[in-house]
C-alpha positions as a Markdown table, in Angstrom:
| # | Residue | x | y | z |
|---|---|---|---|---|
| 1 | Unk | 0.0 | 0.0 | 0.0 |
| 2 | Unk | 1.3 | 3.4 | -0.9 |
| 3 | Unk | 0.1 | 4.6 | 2.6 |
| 4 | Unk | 2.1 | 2.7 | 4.6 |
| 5 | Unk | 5.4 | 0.6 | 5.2 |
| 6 | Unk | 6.2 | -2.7 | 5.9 |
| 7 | Unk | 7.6 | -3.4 | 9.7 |
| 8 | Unk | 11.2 | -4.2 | 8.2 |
| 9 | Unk | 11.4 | -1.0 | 6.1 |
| 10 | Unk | 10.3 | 1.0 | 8.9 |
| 11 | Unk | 12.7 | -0.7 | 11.4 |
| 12 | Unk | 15.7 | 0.0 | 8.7 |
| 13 | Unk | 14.9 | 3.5 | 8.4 |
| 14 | Unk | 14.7 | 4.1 | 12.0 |
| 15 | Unk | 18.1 | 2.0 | 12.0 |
| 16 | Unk | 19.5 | 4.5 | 9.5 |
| 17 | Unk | 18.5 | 7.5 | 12.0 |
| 18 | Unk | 20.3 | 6.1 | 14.5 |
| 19 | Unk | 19.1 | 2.9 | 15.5 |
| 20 | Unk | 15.7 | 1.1 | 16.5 |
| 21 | Unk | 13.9 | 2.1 | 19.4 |
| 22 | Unk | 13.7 | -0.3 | 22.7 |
| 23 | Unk | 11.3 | -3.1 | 22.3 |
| 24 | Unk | 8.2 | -2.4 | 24.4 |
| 25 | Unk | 7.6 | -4.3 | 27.5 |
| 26 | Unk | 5.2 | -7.5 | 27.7 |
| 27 | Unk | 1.8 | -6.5 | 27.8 |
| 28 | Unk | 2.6 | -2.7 | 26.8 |
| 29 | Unk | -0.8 | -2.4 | 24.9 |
| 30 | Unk | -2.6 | -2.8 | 28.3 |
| 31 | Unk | -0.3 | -1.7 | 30.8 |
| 32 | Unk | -1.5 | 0.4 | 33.3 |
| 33 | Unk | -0.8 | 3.6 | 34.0 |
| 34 | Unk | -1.0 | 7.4 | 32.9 |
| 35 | Unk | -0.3 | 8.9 | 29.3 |
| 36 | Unk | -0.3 | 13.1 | 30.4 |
| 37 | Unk | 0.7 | 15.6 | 28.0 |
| 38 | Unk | 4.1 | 15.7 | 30.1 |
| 39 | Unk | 4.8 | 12.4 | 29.5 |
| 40 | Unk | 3.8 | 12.2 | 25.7 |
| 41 | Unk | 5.9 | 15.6 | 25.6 |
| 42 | Unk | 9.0 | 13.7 | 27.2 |
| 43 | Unk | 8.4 | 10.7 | 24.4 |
| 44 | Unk | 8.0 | 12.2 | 21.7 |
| 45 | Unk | 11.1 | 14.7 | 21.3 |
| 46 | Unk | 11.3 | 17.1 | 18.3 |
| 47 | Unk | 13.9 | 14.1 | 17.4 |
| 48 | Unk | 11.7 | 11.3 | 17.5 |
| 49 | Unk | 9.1 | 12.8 | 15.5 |
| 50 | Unk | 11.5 | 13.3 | 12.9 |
| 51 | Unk | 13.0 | 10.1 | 12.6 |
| 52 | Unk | 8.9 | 8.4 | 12.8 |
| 53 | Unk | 7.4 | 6.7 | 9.6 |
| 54 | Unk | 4.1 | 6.3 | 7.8 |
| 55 | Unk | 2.4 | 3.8 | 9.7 |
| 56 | Unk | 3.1 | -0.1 | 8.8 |
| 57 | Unk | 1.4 | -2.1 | 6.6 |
| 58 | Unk | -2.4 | -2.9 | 7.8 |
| 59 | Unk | -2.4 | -6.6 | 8.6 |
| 60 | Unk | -4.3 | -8.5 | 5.4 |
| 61 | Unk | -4.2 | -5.4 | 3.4 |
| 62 | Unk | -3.9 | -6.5 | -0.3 |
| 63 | Unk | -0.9 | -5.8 | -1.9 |
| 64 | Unk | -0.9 | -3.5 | -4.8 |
| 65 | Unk | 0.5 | -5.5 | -7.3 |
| 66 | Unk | 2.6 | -9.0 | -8.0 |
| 67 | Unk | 6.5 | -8.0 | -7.3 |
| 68 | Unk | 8.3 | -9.0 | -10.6 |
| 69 | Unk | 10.6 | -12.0 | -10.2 |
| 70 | Unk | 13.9 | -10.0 | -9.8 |
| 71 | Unk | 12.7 | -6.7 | -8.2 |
| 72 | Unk | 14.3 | -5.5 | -5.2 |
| 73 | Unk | 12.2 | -6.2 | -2.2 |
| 74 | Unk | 10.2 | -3.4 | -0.8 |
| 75 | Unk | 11.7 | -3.7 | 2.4 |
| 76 | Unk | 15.0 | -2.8 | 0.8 |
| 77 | Unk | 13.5 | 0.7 | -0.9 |
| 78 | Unk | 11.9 | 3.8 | 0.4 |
| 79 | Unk | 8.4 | 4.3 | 0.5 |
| 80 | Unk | 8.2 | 7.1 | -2.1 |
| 81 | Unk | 10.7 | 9.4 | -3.3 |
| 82 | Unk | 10.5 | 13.1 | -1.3 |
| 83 | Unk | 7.9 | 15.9 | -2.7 |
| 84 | Unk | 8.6 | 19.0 | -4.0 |
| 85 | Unk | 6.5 | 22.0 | -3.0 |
| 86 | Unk | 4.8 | 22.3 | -6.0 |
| 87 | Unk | 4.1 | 19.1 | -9.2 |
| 88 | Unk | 3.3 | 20.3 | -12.2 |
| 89 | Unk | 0.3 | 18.3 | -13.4 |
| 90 | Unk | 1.1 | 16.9 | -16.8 |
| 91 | Unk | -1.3 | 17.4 | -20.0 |
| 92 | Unk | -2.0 | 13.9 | -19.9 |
| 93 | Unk | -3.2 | 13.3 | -16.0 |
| 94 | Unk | -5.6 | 10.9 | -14.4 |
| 95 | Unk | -8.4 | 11.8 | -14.0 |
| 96 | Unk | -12.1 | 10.3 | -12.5 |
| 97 | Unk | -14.0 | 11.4 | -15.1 |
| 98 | Unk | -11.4 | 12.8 | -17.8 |
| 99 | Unk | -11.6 | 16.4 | -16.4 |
| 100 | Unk | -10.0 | 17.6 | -13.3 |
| 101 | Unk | -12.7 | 21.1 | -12.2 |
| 102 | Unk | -13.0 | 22.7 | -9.3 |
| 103 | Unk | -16.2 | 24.6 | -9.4 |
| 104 | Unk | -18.3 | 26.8 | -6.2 |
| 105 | Unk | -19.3 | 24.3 | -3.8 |
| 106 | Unk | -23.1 | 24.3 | -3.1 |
| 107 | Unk | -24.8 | 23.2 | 0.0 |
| 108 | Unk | -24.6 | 19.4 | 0.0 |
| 109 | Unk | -27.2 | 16.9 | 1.3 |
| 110 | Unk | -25.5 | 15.1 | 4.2 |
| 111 | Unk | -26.3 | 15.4 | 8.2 |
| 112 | Unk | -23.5 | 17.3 | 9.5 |
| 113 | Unk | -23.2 | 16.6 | 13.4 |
| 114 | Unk | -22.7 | 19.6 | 15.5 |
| 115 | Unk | -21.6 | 20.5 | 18.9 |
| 116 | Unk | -24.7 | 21.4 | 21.5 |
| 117 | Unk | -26.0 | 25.2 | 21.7 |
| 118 | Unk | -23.0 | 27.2 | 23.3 |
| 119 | Unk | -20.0 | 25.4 | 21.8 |
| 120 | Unk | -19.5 | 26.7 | 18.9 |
| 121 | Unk | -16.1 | 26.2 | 17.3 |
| 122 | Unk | -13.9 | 29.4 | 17.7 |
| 123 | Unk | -11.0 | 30.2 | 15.5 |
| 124 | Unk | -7.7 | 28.7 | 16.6 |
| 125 | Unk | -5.6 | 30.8 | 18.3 |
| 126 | Unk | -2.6 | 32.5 | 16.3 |
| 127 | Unk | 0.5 | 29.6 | 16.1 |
| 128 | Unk | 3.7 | 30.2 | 17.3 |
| 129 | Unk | 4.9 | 30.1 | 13.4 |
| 130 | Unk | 4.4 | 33.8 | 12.0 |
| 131 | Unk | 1.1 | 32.7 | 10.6 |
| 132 | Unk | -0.6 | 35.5 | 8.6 |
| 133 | Unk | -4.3 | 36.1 | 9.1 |
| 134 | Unk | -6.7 | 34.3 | 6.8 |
| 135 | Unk | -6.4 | 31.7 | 4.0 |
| 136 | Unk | -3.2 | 29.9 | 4.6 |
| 137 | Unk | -4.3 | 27.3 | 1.6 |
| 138 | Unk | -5.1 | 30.0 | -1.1 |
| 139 | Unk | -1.7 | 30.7 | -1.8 |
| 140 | Unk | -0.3 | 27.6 | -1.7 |
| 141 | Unk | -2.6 | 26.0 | -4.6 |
| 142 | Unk | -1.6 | 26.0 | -8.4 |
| 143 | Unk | -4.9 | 24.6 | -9.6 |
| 144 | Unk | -7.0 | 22.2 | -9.5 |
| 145 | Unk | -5.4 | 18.5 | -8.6 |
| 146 | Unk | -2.2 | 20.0 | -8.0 |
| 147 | Unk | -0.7 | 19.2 | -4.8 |
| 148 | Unk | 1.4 | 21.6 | -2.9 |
| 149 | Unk | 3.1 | 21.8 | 0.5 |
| 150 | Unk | 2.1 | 24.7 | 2.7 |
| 151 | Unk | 2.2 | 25.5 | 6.4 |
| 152 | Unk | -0.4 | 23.8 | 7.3 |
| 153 | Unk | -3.7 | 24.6 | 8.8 |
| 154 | Unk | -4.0 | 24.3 | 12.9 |
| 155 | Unk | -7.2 | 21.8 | 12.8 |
| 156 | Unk | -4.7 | 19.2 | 10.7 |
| 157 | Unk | -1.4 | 17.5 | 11.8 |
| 158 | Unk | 0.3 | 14.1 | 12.7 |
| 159 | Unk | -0.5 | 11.7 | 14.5 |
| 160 | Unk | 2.2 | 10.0 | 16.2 |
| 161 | Unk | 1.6 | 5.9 | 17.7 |
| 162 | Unk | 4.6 | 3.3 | 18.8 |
| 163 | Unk | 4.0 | 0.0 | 17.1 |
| 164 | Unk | 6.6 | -3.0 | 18.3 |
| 165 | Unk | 9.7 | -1.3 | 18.5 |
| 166 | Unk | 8.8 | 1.2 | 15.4 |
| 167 | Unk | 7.9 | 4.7 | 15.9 |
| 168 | Unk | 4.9 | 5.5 | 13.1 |
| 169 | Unk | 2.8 | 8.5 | 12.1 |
| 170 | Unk | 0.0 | 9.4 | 10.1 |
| 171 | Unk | -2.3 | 11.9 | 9.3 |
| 172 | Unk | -5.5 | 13.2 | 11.5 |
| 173 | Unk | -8.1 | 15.9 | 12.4 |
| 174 | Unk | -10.1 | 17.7 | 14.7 |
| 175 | Unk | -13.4 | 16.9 | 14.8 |
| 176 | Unk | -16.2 | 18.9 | 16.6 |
| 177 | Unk | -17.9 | 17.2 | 19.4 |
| 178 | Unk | -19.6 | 17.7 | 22.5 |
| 179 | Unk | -16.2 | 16.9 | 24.9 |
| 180 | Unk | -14.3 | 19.0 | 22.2 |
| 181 | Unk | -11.5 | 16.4 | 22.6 |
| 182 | Unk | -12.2 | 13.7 | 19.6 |
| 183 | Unk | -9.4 | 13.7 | 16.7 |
| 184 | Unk | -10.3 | 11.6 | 13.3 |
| 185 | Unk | -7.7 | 9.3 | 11.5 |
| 186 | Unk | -7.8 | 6.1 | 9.2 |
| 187 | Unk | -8.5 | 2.8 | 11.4 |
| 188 | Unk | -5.5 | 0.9 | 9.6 |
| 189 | Unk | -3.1 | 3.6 | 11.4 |
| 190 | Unk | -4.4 | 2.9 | 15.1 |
| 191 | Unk | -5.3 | -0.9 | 14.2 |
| 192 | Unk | -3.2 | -3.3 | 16.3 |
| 193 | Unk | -2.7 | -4.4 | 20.0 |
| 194 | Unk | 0.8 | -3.4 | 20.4 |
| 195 | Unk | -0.1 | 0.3 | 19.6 |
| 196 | Unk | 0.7 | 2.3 | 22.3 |
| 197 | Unk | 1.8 | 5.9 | 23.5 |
| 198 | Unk | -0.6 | 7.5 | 21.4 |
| 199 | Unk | -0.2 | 11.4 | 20.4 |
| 200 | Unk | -2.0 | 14.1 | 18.4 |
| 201 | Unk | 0.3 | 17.3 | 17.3 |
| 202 | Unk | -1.6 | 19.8 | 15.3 |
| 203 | Unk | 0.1 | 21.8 | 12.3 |
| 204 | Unk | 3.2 | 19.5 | 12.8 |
| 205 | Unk | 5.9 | 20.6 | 10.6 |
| 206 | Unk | 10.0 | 20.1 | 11.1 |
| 207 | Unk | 10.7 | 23.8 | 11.5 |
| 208 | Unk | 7.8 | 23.6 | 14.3 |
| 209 | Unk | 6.9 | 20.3 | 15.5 |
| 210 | Unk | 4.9 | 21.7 | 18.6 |
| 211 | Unk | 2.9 | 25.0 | 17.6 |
| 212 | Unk | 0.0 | 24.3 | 19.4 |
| 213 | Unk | 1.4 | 22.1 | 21.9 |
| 214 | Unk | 0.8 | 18.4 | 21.9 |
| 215 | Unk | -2.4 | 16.0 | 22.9 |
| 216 | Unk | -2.0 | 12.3 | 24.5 |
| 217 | Unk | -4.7 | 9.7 | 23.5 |
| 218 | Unk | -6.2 | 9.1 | 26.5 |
| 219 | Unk | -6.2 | 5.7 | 27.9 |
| 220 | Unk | -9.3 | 3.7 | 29.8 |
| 221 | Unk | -8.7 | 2.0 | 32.9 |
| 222 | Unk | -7.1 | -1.6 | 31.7 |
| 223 | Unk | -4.3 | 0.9 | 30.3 |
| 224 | Unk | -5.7 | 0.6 | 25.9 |
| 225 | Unk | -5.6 | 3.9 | 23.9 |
| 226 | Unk | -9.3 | 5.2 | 24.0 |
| 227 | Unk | -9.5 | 4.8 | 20.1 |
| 228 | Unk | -12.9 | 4.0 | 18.5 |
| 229 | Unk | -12.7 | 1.5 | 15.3 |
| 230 | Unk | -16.0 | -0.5 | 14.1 |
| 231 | Unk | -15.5 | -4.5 | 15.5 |
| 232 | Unk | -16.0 | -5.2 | 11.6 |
| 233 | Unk | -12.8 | -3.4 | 10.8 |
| 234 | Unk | -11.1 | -5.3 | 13.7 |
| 235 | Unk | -12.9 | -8.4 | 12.6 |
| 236 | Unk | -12.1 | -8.5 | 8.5 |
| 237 | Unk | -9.2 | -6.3 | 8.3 |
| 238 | Unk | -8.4 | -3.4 | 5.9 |
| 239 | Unk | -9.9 | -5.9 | 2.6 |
| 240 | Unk | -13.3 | -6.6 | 3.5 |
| 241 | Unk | -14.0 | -3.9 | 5.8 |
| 242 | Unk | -12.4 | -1.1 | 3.2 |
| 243 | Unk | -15.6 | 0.9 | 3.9 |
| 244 | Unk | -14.8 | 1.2 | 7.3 |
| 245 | Unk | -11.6 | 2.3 | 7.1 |
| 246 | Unk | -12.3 | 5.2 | 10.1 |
| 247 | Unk | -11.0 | 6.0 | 13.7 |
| 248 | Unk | -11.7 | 8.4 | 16.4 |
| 249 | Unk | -9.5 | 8.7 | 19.9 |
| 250 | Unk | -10.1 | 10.8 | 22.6 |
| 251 | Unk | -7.4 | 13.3 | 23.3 |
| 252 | Unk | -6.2 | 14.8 | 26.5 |
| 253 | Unk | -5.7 | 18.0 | 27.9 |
| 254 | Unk | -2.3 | 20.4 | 26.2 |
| 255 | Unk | 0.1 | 21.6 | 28.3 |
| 256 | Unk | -1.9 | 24.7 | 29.3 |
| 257 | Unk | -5.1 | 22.3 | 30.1 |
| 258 | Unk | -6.9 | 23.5 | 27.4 |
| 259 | Unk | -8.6 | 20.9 | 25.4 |
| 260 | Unk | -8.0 | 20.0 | 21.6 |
| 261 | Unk | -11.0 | 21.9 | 20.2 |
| 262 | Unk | -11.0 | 24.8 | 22.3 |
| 263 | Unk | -7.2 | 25.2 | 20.8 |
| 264 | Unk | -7.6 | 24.6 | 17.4 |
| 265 | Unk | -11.1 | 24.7 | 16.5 |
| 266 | Unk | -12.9 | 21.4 | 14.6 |
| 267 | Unk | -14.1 | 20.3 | 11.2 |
| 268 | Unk | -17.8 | 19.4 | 11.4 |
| 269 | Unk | -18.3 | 15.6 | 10.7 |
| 270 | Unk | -20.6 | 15.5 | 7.7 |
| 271 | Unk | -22.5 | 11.9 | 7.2 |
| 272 | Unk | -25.5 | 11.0 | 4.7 |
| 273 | Unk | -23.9 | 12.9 | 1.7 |
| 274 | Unk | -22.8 | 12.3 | -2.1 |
| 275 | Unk | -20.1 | 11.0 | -3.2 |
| 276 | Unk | -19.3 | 13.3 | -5.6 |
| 277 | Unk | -18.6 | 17.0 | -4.3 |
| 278 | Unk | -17.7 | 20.1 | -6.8 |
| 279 | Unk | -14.8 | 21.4 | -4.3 |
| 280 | Unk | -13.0 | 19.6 | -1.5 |
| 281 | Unk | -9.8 | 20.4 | 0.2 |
| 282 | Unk | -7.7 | 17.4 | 1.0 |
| 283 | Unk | -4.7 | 17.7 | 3.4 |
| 284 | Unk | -1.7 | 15.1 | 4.8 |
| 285 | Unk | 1.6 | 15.0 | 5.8 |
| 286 | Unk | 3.9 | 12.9 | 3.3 |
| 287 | Unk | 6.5 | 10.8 | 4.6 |
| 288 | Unk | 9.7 | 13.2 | 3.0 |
| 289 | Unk | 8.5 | 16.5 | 3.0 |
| 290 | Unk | 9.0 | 18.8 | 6.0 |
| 291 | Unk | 5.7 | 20.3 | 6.1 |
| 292 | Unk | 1.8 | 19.5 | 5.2 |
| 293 | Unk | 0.2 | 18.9 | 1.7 |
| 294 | Unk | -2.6 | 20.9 | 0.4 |
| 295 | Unk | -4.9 | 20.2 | -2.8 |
| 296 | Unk | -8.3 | 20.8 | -4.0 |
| 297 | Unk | -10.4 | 19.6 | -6.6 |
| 298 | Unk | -13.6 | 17.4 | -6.7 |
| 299 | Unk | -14.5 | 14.3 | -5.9 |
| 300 | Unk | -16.3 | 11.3 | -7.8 |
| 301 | Unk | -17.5 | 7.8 | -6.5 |
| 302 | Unk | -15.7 | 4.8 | -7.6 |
| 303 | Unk | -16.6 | 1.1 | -6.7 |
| 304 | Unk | -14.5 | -1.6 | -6.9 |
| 305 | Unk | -13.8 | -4.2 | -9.2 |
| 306 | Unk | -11.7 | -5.9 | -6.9 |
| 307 | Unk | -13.6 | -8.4 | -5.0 |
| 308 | Unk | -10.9 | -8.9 | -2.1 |
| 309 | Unk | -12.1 | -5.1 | -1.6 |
| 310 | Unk | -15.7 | -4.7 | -2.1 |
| 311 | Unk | -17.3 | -1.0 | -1.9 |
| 312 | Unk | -18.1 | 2.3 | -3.1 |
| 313 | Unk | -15.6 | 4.8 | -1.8 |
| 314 | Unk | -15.1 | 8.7 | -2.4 |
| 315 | Unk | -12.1 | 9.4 | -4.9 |
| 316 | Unk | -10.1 | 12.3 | -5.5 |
| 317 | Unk | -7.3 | 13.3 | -7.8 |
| 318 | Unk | -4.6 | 14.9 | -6.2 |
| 319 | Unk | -0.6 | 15.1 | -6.9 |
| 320 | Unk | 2.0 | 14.1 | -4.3 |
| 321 | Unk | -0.2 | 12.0 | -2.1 |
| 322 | Unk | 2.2 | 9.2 | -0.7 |
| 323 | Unk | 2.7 | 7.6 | 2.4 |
| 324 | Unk | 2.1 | 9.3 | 5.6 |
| 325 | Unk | -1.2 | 10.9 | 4.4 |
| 326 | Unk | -3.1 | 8.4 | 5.0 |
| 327 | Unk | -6.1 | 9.7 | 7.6 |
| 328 | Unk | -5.7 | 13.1 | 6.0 |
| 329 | Unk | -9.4 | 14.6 | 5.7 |
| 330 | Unk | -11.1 | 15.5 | 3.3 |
| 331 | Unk | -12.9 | 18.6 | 3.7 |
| 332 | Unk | -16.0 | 20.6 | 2.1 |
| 333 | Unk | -16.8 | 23.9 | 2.4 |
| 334 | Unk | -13.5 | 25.1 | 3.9 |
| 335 | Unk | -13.9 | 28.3 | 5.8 |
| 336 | Unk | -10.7 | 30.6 | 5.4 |
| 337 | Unk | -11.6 | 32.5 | 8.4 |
| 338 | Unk | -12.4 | 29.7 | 10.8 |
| 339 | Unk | -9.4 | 27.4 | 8.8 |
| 340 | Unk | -12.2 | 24.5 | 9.4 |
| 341 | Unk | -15.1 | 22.5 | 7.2 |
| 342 | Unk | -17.3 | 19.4 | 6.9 |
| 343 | Unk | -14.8 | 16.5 | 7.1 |
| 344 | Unk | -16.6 | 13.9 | 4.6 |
| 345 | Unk | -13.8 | 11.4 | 4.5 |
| 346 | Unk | -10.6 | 10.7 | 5.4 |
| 347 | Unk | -7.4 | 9.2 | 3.1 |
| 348 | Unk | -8.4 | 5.4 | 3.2 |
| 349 | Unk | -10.3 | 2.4 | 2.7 |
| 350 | Unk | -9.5 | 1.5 | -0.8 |
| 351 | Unk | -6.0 | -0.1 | -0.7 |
| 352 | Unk | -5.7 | 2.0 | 2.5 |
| 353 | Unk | -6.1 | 4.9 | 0.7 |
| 354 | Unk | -5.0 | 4.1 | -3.0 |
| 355 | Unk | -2.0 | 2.4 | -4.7 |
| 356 | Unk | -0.5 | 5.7 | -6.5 |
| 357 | Unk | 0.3 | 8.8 | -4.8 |
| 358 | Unk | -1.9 | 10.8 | -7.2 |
| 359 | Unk | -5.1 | 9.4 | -6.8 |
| 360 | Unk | -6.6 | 9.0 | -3.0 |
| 361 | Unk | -9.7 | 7.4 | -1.4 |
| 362 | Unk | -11.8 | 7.3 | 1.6 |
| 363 | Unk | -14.5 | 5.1 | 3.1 |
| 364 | Unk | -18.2 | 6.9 | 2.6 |
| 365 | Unk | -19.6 | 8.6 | 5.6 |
| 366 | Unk | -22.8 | 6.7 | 6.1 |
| 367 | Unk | -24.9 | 5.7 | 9.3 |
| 368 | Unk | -22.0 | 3.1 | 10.6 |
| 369 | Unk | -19.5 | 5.9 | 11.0 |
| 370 | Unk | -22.3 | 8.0 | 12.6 |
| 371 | Unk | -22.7 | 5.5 | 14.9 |
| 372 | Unk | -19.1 | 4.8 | 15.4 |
| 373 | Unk | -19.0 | 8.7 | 16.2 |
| 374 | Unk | -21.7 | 8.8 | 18.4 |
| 375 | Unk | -20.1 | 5.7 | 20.5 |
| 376 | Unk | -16.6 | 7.4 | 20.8 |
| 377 | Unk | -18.9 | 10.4 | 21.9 |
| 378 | Unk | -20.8 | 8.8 | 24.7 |
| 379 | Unk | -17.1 | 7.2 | 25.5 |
| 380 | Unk | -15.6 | 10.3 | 25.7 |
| 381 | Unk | -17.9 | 11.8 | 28.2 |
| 382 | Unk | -17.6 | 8.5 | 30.6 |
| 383 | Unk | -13.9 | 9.0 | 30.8 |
């Protein structure tokens, strides 16, 4: 999968940046004890974050293609090569229908979920970064389908999660709820018992790893990161459960005590809509590049042939989309003022989120990620 690496790659690349880190205790998935913002702070130096790497390989994900008698194995090779700021998209590239447009986006149909009277989101407070008022993605876009790297946006960043002896990160999001302290990623990037030390830093980038602080994934009382994936996903793994390819965690306190939302702001989760949407902003963080990835253009629905993957999933073509971006959202009706929208998807499901870094999929938002939503919501507010 272009999204992610296998464990061996991974566990070379960390070897290259100055070895592997120490194998986690027996039991670390369900050991006991507390995961502050200090603590996940301590972990998770400005060094370790650098040297981390798109999450591994979901287990029984489908591989992309046969590897040709004689090719060097993928352990042996980087994921993808690094991304400039800006790709040129050629006469010739793919797209859904033929025609890349990015046209006024309309109201949608779809049931956006909303925070309760009161709690509305505000606008992030100003980052530590000499961030200008405003659009922060306006200037950063060639056109339509074109990717390009920006400074990111303070409702996006990485998430960061200890696998084995791997440190691994993809892409997540705030999303508005009730608690105000629920982030959104793919499933195949929090799937696993041995994941551990769980931690949400918004607007990551390597000049800045920390500019709104850093968030812990809480964890419930038999010591398991409070992360919310649908038993089907857990059950038939990335294949057959492509559709559900969606998690939420609940995130802690920063290290002012502040939580998440009331920091950053959050994206309104939109379920019940098309597939196809006129203008939608999709965001990651790609494995080489220092800083976040910005593109818009529309997006179409495309079900699969391949019957080890069954489903209908939004698709959306976007350069320089490789491996690290995988639970980046996709977002309607982005607000420049508010930097926030409706997050309708997230880079996924598909072949965890599509086998060439120009062309990237989500699950569909229907009622079983409401529901997932509204369970990590009533599990939020127990704990």
């Amino acid at each position: 999968m272009r999204r992610t690496l296998t464990m061996a790659a991974a566990a070379t690349a960390l070897a290259l940046l100055g070895g592997p880190l120490p194998v986690a205790e027996a039991g670390a998935a369900r050991a006991v004890g507390r995961w502050s913002v200090r603590e996940a702070q301590s972990f998770w130096t400005a060094e370790r974050m650098a040297s981390a790497t798109p999450a591994p390989l979901a287990p029984g994900a489908a591989p992309d293609t046969a590897v040709p008698s004689g090719a060097p194995s993928p352990d042996a090779v980087p994921d993808r090569v690094p991304v400039p700021d800006r790709v040129p998209v050629p006469d010739n590239a793919p797209s859904p229908d033929n025609a890349a447009t990015a046209v006024p986006d309309p109201s949608a149909a779809g049931t956006p979920v909303t925070a309760p009277a009161g709690s509305a989101t505000p606008v992030p407070e100003p980052s530590a970064e000499s961030d200008r008022a405003g659009d922060t993605i306006g200037a950063a876009l060639a056109g339509p389908g074109t990717g390009a790297n920006f400074d990111g946006i303070p409702v996006v960043g990485r998430m960061f999660v200890m696998k084995g002896a791997g440190a691994y990160f993809c892409t997540a999001s705030v999303v508005a709820s009730p608690g105000r302290n629920l982030v959104l990623s793919a499933a195949h990037c929090l799937l696993g018992s041995d994941t551990r030390k769980v931690a949400f830093v918004p607007r990551y980038t390597a000049k800045n790893p920390r500019p709104h602080g850093m968030f812990p994934v809480l964890r419930d009382a038999k010591g398991r990161s409070k992360v919310w994936i649908h038993p089907r996903y857990r059950s038939q793994g990335a294949n057959r459960a492509a559709t559900l390819d969606v998690a939420f965690a609940q995130v802690g306190p920063g290290p002012k005590g502040r939580r998440v939302q009331d920091v950053v702001g959050g994206n309104r989760l939109l379920t019940g809509g098309p597939y196809a949407h006129p203008r939608v902003t999709l965001i990651g963080h790609p494995s080489a590049a220092a800083r976040p990835r910005v593109c818009v253009n529309r997006t179409t629905k495309f079900t699969s042939k391949d019957a080890r993957i069954p489903g209908s999933f939004l698709r959306i073509v976007c350069t320089g989309y490789p491996g690290g971006t995988s639970g980046g959202p996709f977002l309607a009706r982005y607000d420049a003022k508010t930097r926030t929208g409706d997050v309708i998807g997230v880079i996924g499901g598909w072949k965890t989120g599509g086998d060439t870094p120009d062309v990237s999929y989500s699950s569909y938002f229907g009622k079983e990620v409401r529901a997932l939503f509204d369970t990590a919501v009533a599990g939020a507010r127990v704990g």
